[in-house]
C-alpha positions, 0 to 999 in steps of 0.5 A, a space after each residue: 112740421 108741428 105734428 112731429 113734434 114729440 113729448 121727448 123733443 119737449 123734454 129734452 128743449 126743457 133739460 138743455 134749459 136746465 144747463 144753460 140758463 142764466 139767472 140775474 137779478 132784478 133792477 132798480 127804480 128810476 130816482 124822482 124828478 125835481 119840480 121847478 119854481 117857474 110855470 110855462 103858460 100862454 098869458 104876458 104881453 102881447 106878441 105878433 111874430 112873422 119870418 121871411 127868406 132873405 132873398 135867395 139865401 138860407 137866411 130866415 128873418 123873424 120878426 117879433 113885435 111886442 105890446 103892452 110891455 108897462 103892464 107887466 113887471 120884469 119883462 124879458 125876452 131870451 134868445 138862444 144860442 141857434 140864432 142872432 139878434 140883428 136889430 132890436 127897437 124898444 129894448 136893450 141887449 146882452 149877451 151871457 152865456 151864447 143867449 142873448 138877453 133883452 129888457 124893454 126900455 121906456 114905452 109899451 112897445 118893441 121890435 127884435 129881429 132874429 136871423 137863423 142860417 141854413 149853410 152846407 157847413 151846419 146842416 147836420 147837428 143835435 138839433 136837426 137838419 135843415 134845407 134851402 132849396 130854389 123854392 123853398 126853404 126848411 129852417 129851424 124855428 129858434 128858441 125865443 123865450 117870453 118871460 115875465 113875473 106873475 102876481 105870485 112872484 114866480 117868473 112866468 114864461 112862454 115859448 114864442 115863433 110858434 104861431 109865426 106866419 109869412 110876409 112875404 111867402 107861405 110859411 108852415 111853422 112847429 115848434 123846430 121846424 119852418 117851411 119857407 115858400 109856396 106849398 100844399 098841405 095835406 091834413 087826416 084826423 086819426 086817434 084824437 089828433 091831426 097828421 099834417 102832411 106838408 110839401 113844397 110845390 112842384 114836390 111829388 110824393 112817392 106813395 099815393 098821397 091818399 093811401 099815404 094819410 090813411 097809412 099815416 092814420 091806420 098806424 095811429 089808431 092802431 099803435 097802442 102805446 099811448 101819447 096819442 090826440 097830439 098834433 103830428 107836423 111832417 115836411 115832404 121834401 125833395 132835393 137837396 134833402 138826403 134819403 130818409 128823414 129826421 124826427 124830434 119827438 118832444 115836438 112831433 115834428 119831422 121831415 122825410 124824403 117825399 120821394 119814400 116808399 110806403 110798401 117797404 120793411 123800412 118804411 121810413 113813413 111809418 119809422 118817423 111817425 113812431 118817433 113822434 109817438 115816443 114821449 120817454 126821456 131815455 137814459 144812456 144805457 136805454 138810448 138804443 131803443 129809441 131808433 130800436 122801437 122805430 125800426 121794429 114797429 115800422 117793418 111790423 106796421 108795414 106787413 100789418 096794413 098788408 104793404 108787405 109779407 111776413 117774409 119780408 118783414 122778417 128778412 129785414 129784422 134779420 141780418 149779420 149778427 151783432 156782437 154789441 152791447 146796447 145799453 153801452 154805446 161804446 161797443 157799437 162797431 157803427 151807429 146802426 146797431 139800434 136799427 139792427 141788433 135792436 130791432 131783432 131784440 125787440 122784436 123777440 121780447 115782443 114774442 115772447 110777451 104774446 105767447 107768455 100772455 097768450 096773446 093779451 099783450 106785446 110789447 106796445 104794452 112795455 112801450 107804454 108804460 116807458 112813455 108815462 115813466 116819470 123821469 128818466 127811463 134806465 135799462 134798470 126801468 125797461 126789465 121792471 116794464 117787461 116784467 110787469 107786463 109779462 108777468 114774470 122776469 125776463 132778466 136773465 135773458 135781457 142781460 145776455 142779449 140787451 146788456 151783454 154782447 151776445 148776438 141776436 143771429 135772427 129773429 126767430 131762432 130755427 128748429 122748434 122755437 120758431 113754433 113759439 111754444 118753445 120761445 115762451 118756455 125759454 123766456 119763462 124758465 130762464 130766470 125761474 130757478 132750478 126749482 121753477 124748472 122742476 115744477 114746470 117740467 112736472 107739470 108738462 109731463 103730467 098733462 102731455 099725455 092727455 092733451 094733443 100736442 100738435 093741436 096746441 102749437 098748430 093753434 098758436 102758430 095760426 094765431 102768431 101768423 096772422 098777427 091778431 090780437 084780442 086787444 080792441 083797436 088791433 087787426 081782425 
């Protein structure tokens, strides 16, 4: 279809922007980040942690066990408001606040006991979901802080439970999240880290358990977004747990439903180990992109590795349009939005970025400069991101469909957008001014005499339509 492509339908595309392009003006920065007096560091007294089911129930006791404590000046230990201090030896405890307080007493040794429940009633909140099966059980792993003053003054601290182990059953613990009873664990080195893949027994996995690590690493090596050498914890897990899963990034941890498809658009394999490599802290007007990101680079993984065609691909992202604005969450009509209309809007900036760069960079390139943002990321932050990496504002754009309710009726518009020329005039002339127009108009219809026109959108189309990218550590 692109032979029939004529210099009057480029003309006319060109006019037709002219009417009906926004212009808006550019965002703010980010405001810096306070420093704090305190340090988190691996030294203090010495401390031995163990956890164990209580009977059947969905009870985890943890056990702390300290040594050591005369040497050091100002010891205390914090338990947060997830868990109940049932018994303690050696120290003495207050309650402020929801967290309980403790300080040794006389001696250089102590022992605390602290209980964490799984019931029907808690097993969805702000800080994850959790699971008690016959076998096994999914608890959460409680904040239990080490504190003591260093030889400067300053109050040191560690976070303790991180290296807990069982007494009476196999446990696998991280830093939310601890896994109860027998299991097996299933462990790939990809992209400087390891991907740890554990499981109840008697669980089965849905996919291949040796085409699922090599998913699992293929998409480390070749999400380009940075965070990467970090550890990744992922619980396989069966019934009762829901479908799908839950990941918390700040811990690089999740769990999903072992019994998950990887050669699926929603891959939720590879949804939740994008999670894991979000190292943003977002601000309420960017909280969509979050699951956005996710929902886009799983389906774009997916067809990447050849599970699934690009016809699937873009059936997914497509969908009923969203009349919502993403940077207010107020106007979303359900909370799949992110997954829907942002997903689509993702994956459009992302074209638009390859075919302004010729292909040099996408939208992993915006990603990462989100991850290695200082502080907070703001919408304000997302278009200075997209425009460094374009080279050009897109804000004009990005506020009709980001920060306006206008919906995105599919991932790629019809007629001569789709060939891709066409978008990247759009994102390039939409913020460029009566006087940017004229000259790119001008230039265009200079040239297009003397250059085949076809040839050039056959070119980019190939190119967009075996998704390859010069960039090393992407798909030949």
């Amino acid at each position: 279809m692109y032979r029939d492509v004529t210099v009057w339908a480029v003309v006319t595309y060109l006019l037709s922007i002219i009417v009906f392009t926004t212009v808006a003006a550019g965002g703010a920065g980010a405001a810096p980040t306070s420093s704090v007096a305190n340090a988190t560091v691996d030294g203090g007294p010495p401390v031995t942690a163990t956890v164990e089911r209580v009977g059947a129930t969905g009870a985890l006791d943890y056990e702390l066990a300290f040594d050591d404590l005369s040497t050091y000046d100002r010891v205390s230990v914090v338990v947060g408001r997830d868990a109940t201090v049932t018994a303690t030896d050696g120290m003495s405890a207050t309650v402020r606040d929801g967290r309980t307080w403790l300080r040794p007493e006389d001696g250089d040794e102590a022992t605390v006991r602290v209980r964490t429940t799984v019931s029907a009633t808690d097993r969805s909140g702000s800080d994850g979901e959790f699971f008690a099966a016959e076998g096994w059980l999914l608890g959460r792993v409680p904040l239990v802080e080490l504190r003591w003053a260093a030889d400067d003054g300053r109050i040191d601290r560690r976070r303790l439970l991180g290296n807990v182990r069982g007494r009476s059953a196999s446990v696998t613990a991280g830093d939310r999240y601890a896994l109860v009873g027998e299991h097996h664990q299933t462990t790939v080195t990809a992209a400087g880290g390891e991907i740890r893949i554990v499981r109840p027994v008697n669980t089965e996995l849905g996919p291949d358990a040796t085409d699922l690590t090599a998913a699992l690493a293929d998409a480390a090596d070749r999400l380009d977004v940075g965070d990467r050498g970090d550890d990744v914890l992922l619980f396989a897990l069966g019934s009762p747990v829901r479908r799908g899963g839950e990941s918390f990034p700040v811990d690089d941890e999740g769990w999903i439903n072992a019994d998950t498809r990887l050669d699926d658009p929603n891959s939720v394999w590879l949804h939740e180990y994008v999670h894991t490599r979000q190292d943003f802290r977002l601000a309420a007007d960017m909280r969509w992109f979050r699951e956005a990101s996710a929902e886009y680079y799983a389906a774009r993984l997916a067809h990447e590795q050849g599970r699934i065609d690009r016809a699937a691909m873009e059936a997914h992202l497509d969908g009923e349009p969203k009349a919502a604005a993403l940077t207010d969450p107020g106007s979303w009509d359900d909370p799949h939005v992110p997954y829907t209309k942002g997903a689509r809007v993702l994956a459009l900036v992302d074209r638009n970025i390859r075919l302004s760069t010729d292909g040099k960079r996408s939208l992993e390139d915006v990603f990462r400069r989100l991850n290695t943002h200082d502080g907070l990321v703001t919408y304000a932050d997302f278009k200075d991101a997209v425009a460094a990496v374009t080279g050009h504002r897109m804000d004009g754009w990005l506020d009709r469909y980001v920060d306006g309710t206008t919906p995105v009726a599919g991932f790629y518009p019809g007629g001569p957008a789709r060939t891709g020329l066409l978008g990247g005039l759009w994102a390039l002339l939409s913020d460029a001014g009566p006087a940017g127009v004229f000259l790119v108009l001008s230039v265009l219809l200079s040239g297009v005499g003397s250059v085949p026109l076809y040839r050039y959108l056959d070119g980019l189309a190939e190119e967009d339509a075996d998704g390859r990218d010069e960039r090393p550590g992407r798909p030949a």
